[in-house]
C-alpha positions as MATLAB code, in Angstrom:
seq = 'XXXXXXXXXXXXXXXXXXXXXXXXXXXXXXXXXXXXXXXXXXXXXXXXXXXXXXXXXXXXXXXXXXXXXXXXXXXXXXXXXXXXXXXXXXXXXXXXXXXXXXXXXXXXXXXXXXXXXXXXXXXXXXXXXXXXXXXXXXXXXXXXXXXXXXXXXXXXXXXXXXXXXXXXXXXXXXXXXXXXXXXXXXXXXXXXXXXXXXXXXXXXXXXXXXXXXXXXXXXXXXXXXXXXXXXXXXXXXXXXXXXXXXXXXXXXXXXXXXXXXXXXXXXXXXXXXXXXXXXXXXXXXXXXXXXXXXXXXXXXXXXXXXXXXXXXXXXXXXXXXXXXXXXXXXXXXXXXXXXXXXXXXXXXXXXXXXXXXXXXXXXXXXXXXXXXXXXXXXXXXXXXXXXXXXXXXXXXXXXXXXXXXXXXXXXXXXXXXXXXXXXXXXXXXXXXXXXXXXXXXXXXXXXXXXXXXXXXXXXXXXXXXXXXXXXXXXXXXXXXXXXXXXXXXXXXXXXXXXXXXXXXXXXXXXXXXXXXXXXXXXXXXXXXXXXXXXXXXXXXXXXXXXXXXXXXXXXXXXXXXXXXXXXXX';
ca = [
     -24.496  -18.444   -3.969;
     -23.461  -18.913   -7.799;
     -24.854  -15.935   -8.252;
     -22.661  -14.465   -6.024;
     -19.525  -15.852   -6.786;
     -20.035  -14.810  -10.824;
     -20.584  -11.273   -9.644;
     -17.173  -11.360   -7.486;
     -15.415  -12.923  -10.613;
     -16.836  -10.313  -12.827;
     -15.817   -7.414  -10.803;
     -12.754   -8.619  -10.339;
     -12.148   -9.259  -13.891;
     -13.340   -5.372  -14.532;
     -10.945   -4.319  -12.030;
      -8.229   -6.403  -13.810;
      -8.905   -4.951  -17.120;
      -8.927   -1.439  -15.040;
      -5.306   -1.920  -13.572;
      -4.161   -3.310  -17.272;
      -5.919   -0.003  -18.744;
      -4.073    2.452  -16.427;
      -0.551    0.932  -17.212;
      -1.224    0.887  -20.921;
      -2.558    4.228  -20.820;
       0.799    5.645  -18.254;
       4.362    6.864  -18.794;
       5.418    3.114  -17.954;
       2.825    1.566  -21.227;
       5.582    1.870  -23.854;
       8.528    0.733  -22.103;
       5.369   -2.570  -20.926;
       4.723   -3.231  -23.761;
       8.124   -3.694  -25.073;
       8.802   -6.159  -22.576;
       5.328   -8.322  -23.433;
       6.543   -8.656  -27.186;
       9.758  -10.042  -25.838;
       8.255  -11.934  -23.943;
       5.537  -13.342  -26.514;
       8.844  -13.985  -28.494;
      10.331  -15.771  -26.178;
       7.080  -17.894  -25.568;
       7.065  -18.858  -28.553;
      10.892  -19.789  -28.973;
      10.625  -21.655  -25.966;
       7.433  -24.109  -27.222;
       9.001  -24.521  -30.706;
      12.417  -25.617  -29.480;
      10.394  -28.160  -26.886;
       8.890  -29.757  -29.760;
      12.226  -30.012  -31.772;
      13.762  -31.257  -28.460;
      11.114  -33.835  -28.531;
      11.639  -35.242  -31.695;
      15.288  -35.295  -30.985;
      15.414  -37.190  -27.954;
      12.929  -39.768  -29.709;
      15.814  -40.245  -32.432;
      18.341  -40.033  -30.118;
      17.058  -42.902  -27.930;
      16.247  -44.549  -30.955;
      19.835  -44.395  -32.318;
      20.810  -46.044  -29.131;
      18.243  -48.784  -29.657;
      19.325  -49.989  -33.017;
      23.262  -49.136  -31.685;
      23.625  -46.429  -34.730;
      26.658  -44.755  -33.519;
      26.848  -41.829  -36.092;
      22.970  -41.471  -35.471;
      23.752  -41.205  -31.564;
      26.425  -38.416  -31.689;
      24.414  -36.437  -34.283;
      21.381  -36.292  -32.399;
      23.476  -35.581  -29.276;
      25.091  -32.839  -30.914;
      21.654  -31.572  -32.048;
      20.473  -32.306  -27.951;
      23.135  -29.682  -27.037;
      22.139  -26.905  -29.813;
      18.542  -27.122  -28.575;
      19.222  -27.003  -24.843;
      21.604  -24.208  -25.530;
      19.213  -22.022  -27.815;
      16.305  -23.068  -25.088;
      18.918  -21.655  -21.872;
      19.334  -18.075  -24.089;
      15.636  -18.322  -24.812;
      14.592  -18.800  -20.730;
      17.233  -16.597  -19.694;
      15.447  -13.570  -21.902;
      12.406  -14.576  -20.626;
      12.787  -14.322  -16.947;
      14.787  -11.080  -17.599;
      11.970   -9.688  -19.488;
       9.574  -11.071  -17.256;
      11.215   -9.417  -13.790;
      11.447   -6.350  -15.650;
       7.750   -5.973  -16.843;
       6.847   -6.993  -13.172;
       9.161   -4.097  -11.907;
       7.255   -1.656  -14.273;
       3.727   -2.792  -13.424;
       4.421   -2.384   -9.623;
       6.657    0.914   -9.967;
       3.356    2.028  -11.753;
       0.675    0.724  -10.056;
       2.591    1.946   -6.574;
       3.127    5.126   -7.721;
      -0.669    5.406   -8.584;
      -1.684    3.701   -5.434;
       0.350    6.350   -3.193;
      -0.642    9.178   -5.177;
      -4.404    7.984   -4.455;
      -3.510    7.534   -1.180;
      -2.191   11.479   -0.178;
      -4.336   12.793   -2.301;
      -7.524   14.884   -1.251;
      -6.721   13.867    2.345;
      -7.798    9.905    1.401;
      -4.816    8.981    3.934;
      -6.828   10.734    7.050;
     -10.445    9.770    5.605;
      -9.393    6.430    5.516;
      -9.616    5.828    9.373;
     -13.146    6.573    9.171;
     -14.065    4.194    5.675;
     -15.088    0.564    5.953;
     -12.633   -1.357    7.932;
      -9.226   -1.192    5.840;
      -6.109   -2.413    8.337;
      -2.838   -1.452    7.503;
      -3.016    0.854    3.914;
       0.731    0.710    4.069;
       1.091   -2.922    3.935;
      -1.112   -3.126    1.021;
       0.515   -0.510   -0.353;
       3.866   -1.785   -0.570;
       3.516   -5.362    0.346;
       0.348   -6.557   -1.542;
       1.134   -4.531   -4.900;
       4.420   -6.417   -4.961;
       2.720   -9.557   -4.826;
      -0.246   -8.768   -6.915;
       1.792   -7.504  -10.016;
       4.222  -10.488   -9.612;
       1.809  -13.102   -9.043;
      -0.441  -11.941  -11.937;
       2.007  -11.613  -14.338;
       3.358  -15.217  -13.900;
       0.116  -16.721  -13.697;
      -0.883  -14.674  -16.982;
       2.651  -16.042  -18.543;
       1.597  -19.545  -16.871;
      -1.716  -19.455  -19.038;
      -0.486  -18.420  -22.248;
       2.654  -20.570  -22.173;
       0.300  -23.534  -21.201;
      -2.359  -22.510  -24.103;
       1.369  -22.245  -26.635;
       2.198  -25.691  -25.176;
      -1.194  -27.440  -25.320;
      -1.674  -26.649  -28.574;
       2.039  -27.888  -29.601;
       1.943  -31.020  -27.838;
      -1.298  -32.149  -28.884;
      -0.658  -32.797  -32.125;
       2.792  -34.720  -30.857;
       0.644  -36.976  -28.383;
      -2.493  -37.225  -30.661;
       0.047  -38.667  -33.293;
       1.447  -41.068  -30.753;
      -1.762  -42.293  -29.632;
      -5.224  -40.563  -28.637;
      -5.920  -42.534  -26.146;
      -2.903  -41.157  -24.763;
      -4.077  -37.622  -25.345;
      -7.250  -38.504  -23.533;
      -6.064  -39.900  -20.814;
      -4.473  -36.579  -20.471;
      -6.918  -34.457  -20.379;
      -9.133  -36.623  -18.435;
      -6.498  -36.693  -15.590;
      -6.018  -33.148  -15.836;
      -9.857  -32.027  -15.410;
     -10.048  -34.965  -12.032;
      -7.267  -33.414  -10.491;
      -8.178  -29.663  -10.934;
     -11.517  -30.708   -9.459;
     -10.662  -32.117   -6.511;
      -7.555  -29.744   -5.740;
     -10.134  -26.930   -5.610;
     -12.318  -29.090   -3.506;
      -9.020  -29.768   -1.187;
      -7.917  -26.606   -1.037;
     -10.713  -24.104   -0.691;
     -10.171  -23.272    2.698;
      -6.933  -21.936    1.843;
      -8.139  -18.661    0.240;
      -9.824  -17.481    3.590;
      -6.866  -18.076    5.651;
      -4.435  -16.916    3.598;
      -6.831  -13.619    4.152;
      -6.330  -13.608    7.383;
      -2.655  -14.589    8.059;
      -1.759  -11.768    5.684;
      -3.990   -9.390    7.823;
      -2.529  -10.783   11.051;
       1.124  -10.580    9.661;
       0.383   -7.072    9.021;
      -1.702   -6.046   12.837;
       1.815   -8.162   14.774;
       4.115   -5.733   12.330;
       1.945   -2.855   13.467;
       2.204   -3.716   17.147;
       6.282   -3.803   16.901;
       6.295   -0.635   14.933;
       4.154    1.191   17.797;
       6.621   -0.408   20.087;
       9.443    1.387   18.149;
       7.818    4.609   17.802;
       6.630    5.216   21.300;
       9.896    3.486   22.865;
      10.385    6.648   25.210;
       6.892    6.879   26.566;
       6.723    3.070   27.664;
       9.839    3.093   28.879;
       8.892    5.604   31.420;
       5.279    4.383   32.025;
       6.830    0.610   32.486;
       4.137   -0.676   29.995;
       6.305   -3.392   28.597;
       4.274   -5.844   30.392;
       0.932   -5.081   28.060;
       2.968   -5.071   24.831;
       4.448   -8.043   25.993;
       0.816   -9.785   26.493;
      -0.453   -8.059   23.242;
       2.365   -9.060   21.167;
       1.644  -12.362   22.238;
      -1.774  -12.781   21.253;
      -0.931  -11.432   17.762;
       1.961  -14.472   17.159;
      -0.988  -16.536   19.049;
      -3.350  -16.074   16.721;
      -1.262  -15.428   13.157;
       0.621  -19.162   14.786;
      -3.065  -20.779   15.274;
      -3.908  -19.560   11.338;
      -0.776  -20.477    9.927;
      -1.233  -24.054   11.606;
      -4.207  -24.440    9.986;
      -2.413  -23.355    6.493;
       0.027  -26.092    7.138;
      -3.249  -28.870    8.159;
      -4.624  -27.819    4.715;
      -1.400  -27.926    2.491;
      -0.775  -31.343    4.115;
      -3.656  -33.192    3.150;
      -3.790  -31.216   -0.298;
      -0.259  -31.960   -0.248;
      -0.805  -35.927   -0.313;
      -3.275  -35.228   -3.361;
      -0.940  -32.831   -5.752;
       2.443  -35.253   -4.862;
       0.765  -38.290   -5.766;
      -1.036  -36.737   -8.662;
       2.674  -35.303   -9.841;
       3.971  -38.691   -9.748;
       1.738  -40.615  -11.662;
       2.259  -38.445  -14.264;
       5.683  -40.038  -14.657;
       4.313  -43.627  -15.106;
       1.237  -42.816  -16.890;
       2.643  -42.299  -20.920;
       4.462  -46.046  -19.801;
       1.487  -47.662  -18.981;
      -0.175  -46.498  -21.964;
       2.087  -46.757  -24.655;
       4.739  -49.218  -23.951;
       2.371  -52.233  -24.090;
       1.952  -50.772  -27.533;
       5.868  -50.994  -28.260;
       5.222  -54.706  -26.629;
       2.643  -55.375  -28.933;
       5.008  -54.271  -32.350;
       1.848  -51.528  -32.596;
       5.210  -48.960  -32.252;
       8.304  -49.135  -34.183;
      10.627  -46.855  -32.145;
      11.228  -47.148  -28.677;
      12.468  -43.538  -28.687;
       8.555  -42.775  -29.009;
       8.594  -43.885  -25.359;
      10.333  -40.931  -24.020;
       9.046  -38.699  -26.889;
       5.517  -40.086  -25.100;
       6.250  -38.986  -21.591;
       8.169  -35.581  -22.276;
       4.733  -34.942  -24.760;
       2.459  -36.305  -21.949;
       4.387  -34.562  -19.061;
       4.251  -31.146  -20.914;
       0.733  -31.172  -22.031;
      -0.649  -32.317  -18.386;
       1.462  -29.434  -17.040;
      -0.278  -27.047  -18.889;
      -3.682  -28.817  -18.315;
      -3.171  -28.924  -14.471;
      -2.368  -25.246  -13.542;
      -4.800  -25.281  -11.006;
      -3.111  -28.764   -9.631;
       0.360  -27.076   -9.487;
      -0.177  -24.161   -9.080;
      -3.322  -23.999   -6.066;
      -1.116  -22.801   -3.422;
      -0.086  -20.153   -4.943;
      -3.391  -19.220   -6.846;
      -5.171  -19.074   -2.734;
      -2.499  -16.631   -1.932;
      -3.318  -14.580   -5.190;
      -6.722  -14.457   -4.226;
      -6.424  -13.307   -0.966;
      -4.303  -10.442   -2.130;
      -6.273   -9.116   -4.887;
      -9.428   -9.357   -2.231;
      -7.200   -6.917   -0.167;
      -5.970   -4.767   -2.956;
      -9.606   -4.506   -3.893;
     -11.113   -3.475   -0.571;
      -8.329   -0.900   -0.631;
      -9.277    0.757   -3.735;
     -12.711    0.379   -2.866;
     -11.952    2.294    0.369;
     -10.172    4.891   -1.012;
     -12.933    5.622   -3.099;
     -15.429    5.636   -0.795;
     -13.003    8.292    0.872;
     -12.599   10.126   -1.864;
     -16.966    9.621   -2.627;
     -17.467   11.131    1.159;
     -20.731   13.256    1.382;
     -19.349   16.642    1.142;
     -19.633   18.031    4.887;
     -22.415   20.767    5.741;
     -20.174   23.052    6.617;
     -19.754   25.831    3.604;
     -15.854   27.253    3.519;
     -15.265   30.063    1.612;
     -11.495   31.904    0.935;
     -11.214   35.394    1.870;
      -7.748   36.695    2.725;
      -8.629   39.136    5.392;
     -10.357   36.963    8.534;
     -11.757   34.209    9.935;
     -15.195   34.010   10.448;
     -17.632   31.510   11.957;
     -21.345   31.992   11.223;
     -24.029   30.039   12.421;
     -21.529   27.164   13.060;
     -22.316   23.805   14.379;
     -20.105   21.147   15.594;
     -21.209   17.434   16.705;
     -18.954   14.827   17.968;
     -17.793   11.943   15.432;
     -20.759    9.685   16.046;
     -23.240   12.762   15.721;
     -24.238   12.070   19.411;
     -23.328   14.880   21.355;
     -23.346   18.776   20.470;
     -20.084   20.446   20.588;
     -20.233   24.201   18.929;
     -24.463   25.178   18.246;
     -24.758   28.267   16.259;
     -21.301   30.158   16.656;
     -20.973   33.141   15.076;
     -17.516   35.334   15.497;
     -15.423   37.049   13.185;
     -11.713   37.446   13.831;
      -9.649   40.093   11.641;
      -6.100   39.573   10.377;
      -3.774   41.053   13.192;
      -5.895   40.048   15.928;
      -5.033   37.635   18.359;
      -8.014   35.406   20.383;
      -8.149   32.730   22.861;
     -10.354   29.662   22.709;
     -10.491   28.759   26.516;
     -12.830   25.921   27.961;
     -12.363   22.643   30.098;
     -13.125   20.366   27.531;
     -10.743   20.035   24.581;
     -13.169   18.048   21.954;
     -15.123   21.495   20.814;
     -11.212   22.783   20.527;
     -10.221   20.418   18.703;
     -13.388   20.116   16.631;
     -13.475   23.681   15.988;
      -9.422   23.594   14.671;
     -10.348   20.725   12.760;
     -13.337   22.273   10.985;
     -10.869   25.334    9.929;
      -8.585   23.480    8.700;
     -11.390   21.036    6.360;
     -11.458   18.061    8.057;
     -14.189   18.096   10.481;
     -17.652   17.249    8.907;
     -19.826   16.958   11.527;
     -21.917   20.134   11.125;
     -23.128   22.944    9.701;
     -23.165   26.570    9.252;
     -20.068   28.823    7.096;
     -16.691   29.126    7.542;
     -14.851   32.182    6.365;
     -11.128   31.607    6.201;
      -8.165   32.216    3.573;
      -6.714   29.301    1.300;
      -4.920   26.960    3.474;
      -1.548   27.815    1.966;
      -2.358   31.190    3.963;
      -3.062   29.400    7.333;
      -1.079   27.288    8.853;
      -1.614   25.266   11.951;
       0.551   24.052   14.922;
      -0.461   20.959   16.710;
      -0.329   20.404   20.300;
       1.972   17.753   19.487;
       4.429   19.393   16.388;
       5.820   17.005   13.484;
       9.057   17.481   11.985;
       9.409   14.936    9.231;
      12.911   13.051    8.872;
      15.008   15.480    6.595;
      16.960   18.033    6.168;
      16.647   20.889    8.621;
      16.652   23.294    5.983;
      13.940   21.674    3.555;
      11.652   21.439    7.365;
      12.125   25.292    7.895;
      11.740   26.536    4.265;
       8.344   25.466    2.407;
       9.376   23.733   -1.224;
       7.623   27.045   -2.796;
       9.762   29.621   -0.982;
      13.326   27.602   -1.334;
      14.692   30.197   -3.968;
      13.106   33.629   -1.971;
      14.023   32.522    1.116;
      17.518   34.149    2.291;
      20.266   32.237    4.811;
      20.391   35.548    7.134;
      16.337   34.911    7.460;
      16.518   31.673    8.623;
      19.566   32.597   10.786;
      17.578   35.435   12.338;
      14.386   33.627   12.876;
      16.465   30.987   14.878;
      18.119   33.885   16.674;
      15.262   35.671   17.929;
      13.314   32.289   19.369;
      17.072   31.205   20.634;
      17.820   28.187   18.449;
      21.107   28.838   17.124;
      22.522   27.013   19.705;
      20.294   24.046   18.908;
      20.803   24.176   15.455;
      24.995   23.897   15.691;
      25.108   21.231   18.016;
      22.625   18.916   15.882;
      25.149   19.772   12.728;
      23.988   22.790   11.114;
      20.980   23.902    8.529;
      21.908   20.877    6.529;
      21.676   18.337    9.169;
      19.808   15.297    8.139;
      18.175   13.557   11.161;
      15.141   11.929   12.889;
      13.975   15.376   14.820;
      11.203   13.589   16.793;
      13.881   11.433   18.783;
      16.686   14.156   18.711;
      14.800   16.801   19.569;
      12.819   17.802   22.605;
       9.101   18.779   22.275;
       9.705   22.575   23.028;
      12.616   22.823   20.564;
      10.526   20.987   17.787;
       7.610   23.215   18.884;
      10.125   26.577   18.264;
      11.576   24.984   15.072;
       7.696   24.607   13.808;
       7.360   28.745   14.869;
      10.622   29.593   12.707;
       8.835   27.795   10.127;
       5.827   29.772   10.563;
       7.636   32.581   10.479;
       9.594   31.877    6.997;
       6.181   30.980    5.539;
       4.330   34.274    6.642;
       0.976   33.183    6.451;
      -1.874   35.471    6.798;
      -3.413   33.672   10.342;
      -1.959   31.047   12.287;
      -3.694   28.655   14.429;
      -1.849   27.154   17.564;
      -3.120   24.176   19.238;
      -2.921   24.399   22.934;
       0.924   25.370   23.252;
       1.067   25.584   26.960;
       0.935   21.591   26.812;
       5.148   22.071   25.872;
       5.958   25.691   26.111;
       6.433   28.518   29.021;
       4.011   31.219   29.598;
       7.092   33.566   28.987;
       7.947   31.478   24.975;
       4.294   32.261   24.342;
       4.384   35.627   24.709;
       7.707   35.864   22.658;
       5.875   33.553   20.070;
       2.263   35.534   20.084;
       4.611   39.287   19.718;
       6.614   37.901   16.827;
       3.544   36.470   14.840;
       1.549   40.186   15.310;
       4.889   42.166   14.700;
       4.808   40.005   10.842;
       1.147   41.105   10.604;
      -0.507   37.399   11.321;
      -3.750   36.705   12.822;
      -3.258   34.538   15.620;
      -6.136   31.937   16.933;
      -4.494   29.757   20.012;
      -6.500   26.916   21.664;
      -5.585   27.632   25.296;
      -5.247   24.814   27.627;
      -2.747   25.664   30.483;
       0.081   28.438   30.592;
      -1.876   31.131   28.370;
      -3.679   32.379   31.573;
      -2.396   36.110   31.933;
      -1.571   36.795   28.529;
      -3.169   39.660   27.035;
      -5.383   38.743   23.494;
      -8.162   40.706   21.524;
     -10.453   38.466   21.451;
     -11.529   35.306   23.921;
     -13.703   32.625   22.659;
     -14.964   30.648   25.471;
     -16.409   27.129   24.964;
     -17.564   26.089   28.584;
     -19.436   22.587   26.757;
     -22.871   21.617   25.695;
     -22.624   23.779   22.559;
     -22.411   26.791   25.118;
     -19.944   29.825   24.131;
     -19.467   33.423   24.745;
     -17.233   36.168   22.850;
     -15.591   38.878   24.756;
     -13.644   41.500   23.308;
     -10.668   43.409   24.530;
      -9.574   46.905   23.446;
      -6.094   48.085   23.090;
      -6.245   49.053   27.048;
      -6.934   45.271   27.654;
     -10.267   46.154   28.854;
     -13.233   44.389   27.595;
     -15.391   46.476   24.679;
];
C-alpha cells in the first residue's frame, strides 16, 4: 500500500515537472516567467514588511503602556506607512498572480485541445480506458488545476519566506513558544488528513457526476426536436433525476465529512488566538518580560508562523479538491496517449490518385466477434460510379469507415488518394456554426474560389432561394436547427463541388434525399470528373451505376459490373 501511494506521488510529481517543462519551454515561458519574479518580489516585500509591522505594533502597544504620547503617534504613523506599502505590495501580488494563472491555463488549454484534435485522439478516445466528459476536463479541470497549483505553490513558498522570518521573532520571545508551535502544527496536520481522507474520493466523483448531469441537459438541448416528437420527456425526466440523485447523495456526504472536519480545523483556528497568551503572558506576570507590547508582537509572530506550519490544516478542503482534479487531468493525458499509442490497424492504406481499391480486405465488428467484409477485393477507377447495396448497414458503415482511416478491425490493403482528395458525406451531414461562406469554401481554396462559383453551384442544386432567405453567403447561424436535413445535405454537395475532390463517398443519401436529387447529385459529381462510391440504403433503387458492390452479410459479397449500355459485363 505505501508502496503504492509513493509511486502515485512520484508520477504525479513527474507529470508536474512535465506541465512546468512545457510552459517554460512555450511561447507563453517568457511572458511566465516575468510574472514569477514579480511575484518572488512581492513575496518577499510582503514577509519583510510583516516583520517590521511586528516590531511596530510591539512599540506601539508599548508606547501606550508607559502613556508615551509622542512614542504612540510615531509608531502609529509608522503603522500606516507599513500597512500602506504592504496594500501596494498584495495588490501586485494578486495581479501578478491572476495573470501567471491566466498564462499557465491559456497554455496548457491550448496544448490540451491541440492534443485533443489531433491525429483523430477526439474519436479514439471513445474507445480508450473509460475517460467521461474530455470537454469538461478540458475546460473545467485545467482552470482549476493551473489556479489551484499556483496558489498552493505561492502558499508553500510564502509559508517557507514566513517560517523562516518569524522564527527568529518567536525564538527571541521565547522557544518554548516556538515549540509549542510547531508541535501544534504537526498534531493538527495529522489528524486533519486522518479527518478528511475521504474527501479526495468524493470530490472524484461529484466532479464526474457534475459533469454526466451537464451532459444529460446538453443532450436534452441538442436533440430538443427529436424528443419533442417521440414524447420522451418522461425518460429524461427519470434520468435527469437519478443524476441530481446521486451527485445530491455524494455531495451530502461532502457536507457529513466537512462537518466533522469542520469541528476539528475551527477549534484548532481558535486556539491559535489564545495560545501565544497562555504562554507568554504569565511571563509578563512573572517580570520575565519587560514590554507588554511583546504580547501582541507574540501572537501576530505565533499566528503567522502556525499559518505557515498548518497548510494542510487550512488549507485540506481545498488540497482534496486539488487532488481529485489532477487524478482527472492525469487519466486524461494518459488516455490521450494511449489514443495516440493505438496499435496501428492491419489494414495497409496506400495514396494513389487514380482509384480506390480493396484487396484482400477484411472487416470485423468492434469487439472482433463477428465477420463483416472477408477477403474483398475490387478496384473502382476515378469517374466511375458504384453502389454498395445490402440489408445490413454495419459492413457499410465499416467499409466507409475503413476508407476513410478509422476502422481497425481488419486486414488486407486499401488503395485510395490522400484524404484531402476524398471527401465523405454522412448519412446524417454536419454543418458547423459559421459563416455560410467559410462552410462552402475549404480554408485552402478561400482566395481561388470565385463568388459566381459558389452562386452557380447553389443554382444548379436549387439553393439560391435557401441561401437569401437565411441572409445571404455571409450569414452566420446554427445550420443544424435552421436548416432542414435535405437542404444541409445539398449545402454539403455544393461543398463537394467547390472542393473537387478526386472520389467522393456518400453515405446512404436516400435516408434524406429523393431518388430524382440523387440523380441530379450522382450527374453533377461525374460531369466534374469524381469517382463516386454511395452506400445505398433506400431511394437509389433504379439508378443506373458502373459498378454494384453487394454485401448480403456474413462476410459474403459479390461485384457486378455494368457497361455503358447498363448491361452487366
Amino acid at each position: 500500500m505505501l508502496r503504492d501511494k509513493l509511486h502515485t506521488i512520484r508520477i504525479t510529481w513527474r507529470r508536474f515537472r512535465r506541465t512546468l517543462g512545457t510552459l517554460v519551454k512555450s511561447e507563453y515561458g517568457p511572458r511566465a516567467l516575468g510574472f514569477v519574479i514579480v511575484l518572488v518580489i512581492c513575496m518577499v516585500g510582503i514577509n519583510a514588511l510583516n516583520v517590521i509591522n511586528s516590531y511596530v505594533g510591539r512599540d506601539f502597544m508599548s508606547s501606550i503602556e508607559h502613556r508615551n504620547e509622542s512614542g504612540f503617534w510615531k509608531n502609529a504613523w509608522l503603522y500606516i506607512a507599513v500597512f500602506g506599502g504592504s496594500t501596494a505590495v498584495a495588490v501586485f501580488y494578486r495581479f501578478a498572480e491572476e495573470r501567471l494563472g491566466l498564462v499557465w491555463r491559456e497554455q496548457l488549454t491550448r496544448r490540451l485541445a491541440g492534443f485533443y484534435l489531433s491525429a483523430r485522439t477526439y474519436y479514439r478516445l471513445d474507445g480508450a480506458t473509460g475517460v467521461a466528459n474530455p470537454d469538461q476536463r478540458i475546460a473545467d479541470d485545467v482552470r482549476a488545476f493551473t489556479t489551484t497549483t499556483l496558489s498552493f505553490t505561492l502558499l508553500v513558498l510564502n509559508g517557507t519566506l514566513a517560517a523562516l522570518s518569524f522564527s527568529g521573532v518567536l525564538w527571541s520571545i521565547s522557544p518554548r513558544l516556538f515549540a509549542v508551535a510547531v508541535g501544534y502544527a504537526i498534531c493538527g496536520s495529522a489528524l486533519t488528513v486522518l479527518l478528511g481522507k475521504p474527501l479526495i474520493r468524493l470530490n472524484y466523483r461529484q466532479l464526474d457526476m457534475e459533469a454526466s448531469f451537464r451532459a444529460e441537459l446538453i443532450h436534452v438541448r441538442e436533440n430538443s426536436e427529436s424528443i419533442a416528437l417521440a414524447h420522451r420527456e418522461g425518460r429524461f425526466r427519470t434520468r435527469i433525476s437519478h443524476r441530481i440523485d446521486d451527485l445530491a447523495e455524494n455531495f451530502r456526504r461532502i457536507i457529513s465529512v466537512n462537518r466533522n472536519l469542520g469541528f476539528f480545523t475551527t477549534g484548532y483556528n481558535y486556539m491559535i488566538q489564545i495560545i501565544p497568551a497562555l504562554v507568554v503572558a504569565p511571563m509578563f506576570i512573572r517580570g520575565e518580560l519587560r514590554d507588554f507590547g511583546v504580547i501582541t508582537q507574540s501572537a501576530m509572530a505565533f499566528s503567522t508562523l502556525l499559518g505557515a506550519l498548518s497548510l494542510i490544516v487550512t488549507q485540506f478542503q481545498s488540497i482534496s479538491a486539488f487532488t481529485a482534479v489532477t487524478a482527472r487531468l492525469n487519466g486524461l493525458s494518459e488516455a490521450m496517449e494511449d489514443a495516440h499509442a493505438t496499435k496501428p490497424s492491419n489494414i495497409v492504406v496506400e495514396e494513389m490518385p487514380d482509384r480506390i481499391e480493396y484487396e484482400n480486405v477484411d472487416l470485423t465488428s468492434q469487439d472482433g466477434r463477428r465477420r463483416l467484409i472477408e477477403s474483398l477485393s475490387v478496384r473502382i477507377r476515378r469517374g466511375e460510379r458504384w453502389v454498395v447495396t445490402g440489408h445490413d448497414d454495419a459492413p457499410k458503415v465499416a467499409l466507409l469507415r475503413a476508407t476513410a482511416g478509422i476502422w481497425e478491425n481488419g486486414s488486407g490493403r486499401i488503395v485510395r488518394p490522400t484524404l484531402d482528395e476524398v471527401l465523405f458525406l454522412p448519412e446524417r451531414p454536419y454543418l458547423p456554426p459559421g459563416v455560410l461562406w467559410d462552410i462552402l469554401v475549404r480554408a485552402d481554396n478561400d482566395q481561388r474560389t470565385a463568388k459566381v462559383d459558389v452562386l452557380s453551384a447553389l443554382e444548379r442544386l436549387e439553393l439560391a432561394e435557401v441561401v437569401n432567405r437565411v441572409g445571404g453567403l455571409k450569414a452566420d447561424e446554427d445550420w443544424d436547427d435552421l436548416l432542414s436535413i435535405g437542404e444541409q445535405h445539398l449545402l454539403s454537395v455544393v461543398r463537394i463541388l467547390l472542393a473537387k475532390p478526386s472520389f467522393v463517398v456518400l453515405d446512404r443519401p436516400g435516408s434524406a434525399l429523393p431518388k430524382e436529387q440523387i440523380l441530379r447529385i450522382l450527374d453533377l459529381l461525374k460531369e466534374h470528373g469524381m469517382g463516386v462510391l454511395v452506400l445505398a440504403k433506400n431511394g437509389e433503387s433504379g439508378i443506373p451505376f458502373d459498378g454494384y458492390l453487394d454485401l448480403p452479410g456474413d462476410g459474403r459479397w459479390t461485384v457486378e459490373r455494368h457497361g455503358a449500355d447498363g448491361n452487366p459485363v
